[in-house]
Steps between C-alpha positions, in 0.01 A plus 500: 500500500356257774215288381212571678461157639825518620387858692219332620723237635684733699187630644391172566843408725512820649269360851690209494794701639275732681474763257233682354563594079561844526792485725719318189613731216789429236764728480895481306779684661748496189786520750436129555420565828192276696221676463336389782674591778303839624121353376374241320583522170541170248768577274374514152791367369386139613176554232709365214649236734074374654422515098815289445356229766155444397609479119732244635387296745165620554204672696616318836917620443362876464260408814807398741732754335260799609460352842843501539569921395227560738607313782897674464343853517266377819828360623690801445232719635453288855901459532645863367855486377665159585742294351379251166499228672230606789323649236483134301429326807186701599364550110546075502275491810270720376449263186465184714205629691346680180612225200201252624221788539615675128488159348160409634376842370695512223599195328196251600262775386643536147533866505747559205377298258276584221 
């Protein structure tokens, strides 16, 4: 299960990439398949992987590694089916114009911490 700060955190990134909360949903496609391709769906196979970053490294690593799922499915959603590369070139733009914004919010604020 997600953490409910972590939840939280997703709704707080959401308007950073000009989305509002309820248009993000997890899903798992057991096929292996992306899950995002047709809507905007976080694949809930990367919970075990945010958990594994905070416990690591910290509030800020799970901060940056949410940013970075949301801005591949807002990628994928303004480009449709293109090759990897395209797709890592746009989701890197994304994150240079969002990365200063999120950490303002999120990192100089303390959200996270207890």
């Amino acid at each position: 299960n997600l953490p409910e700060h972590q939840v939280l955190l997703i709704w707080r990134l959401c308007p950073h990439f000009g989305l509002h909360p309820a248009q993000v949903a997890f899903a798992y496609d057991p096929s292996g398949r992306c899950v995002f391709q047709e809507r905007l769906f976080l694949n809930v196979m990367q919970i075990q992987r945010a958990l594994l970053a905070e416990d690591q490294a910290g509030y800020e690593s799970v901060v940056y590694f949410w940013a970075s799922k949301l801005a591949r499915i807002v990628a994928q959603r303004g480009l449709g089916y293109v090759d990897m590369g395209r797709l890592a070139l746009m989701k890197n733009h994304l994150l240079q114009l969002v990365l200063p914004s999120v950490a303002r919010a999120e990192i100089r604020q303390g959200y996270g911490r207890g």
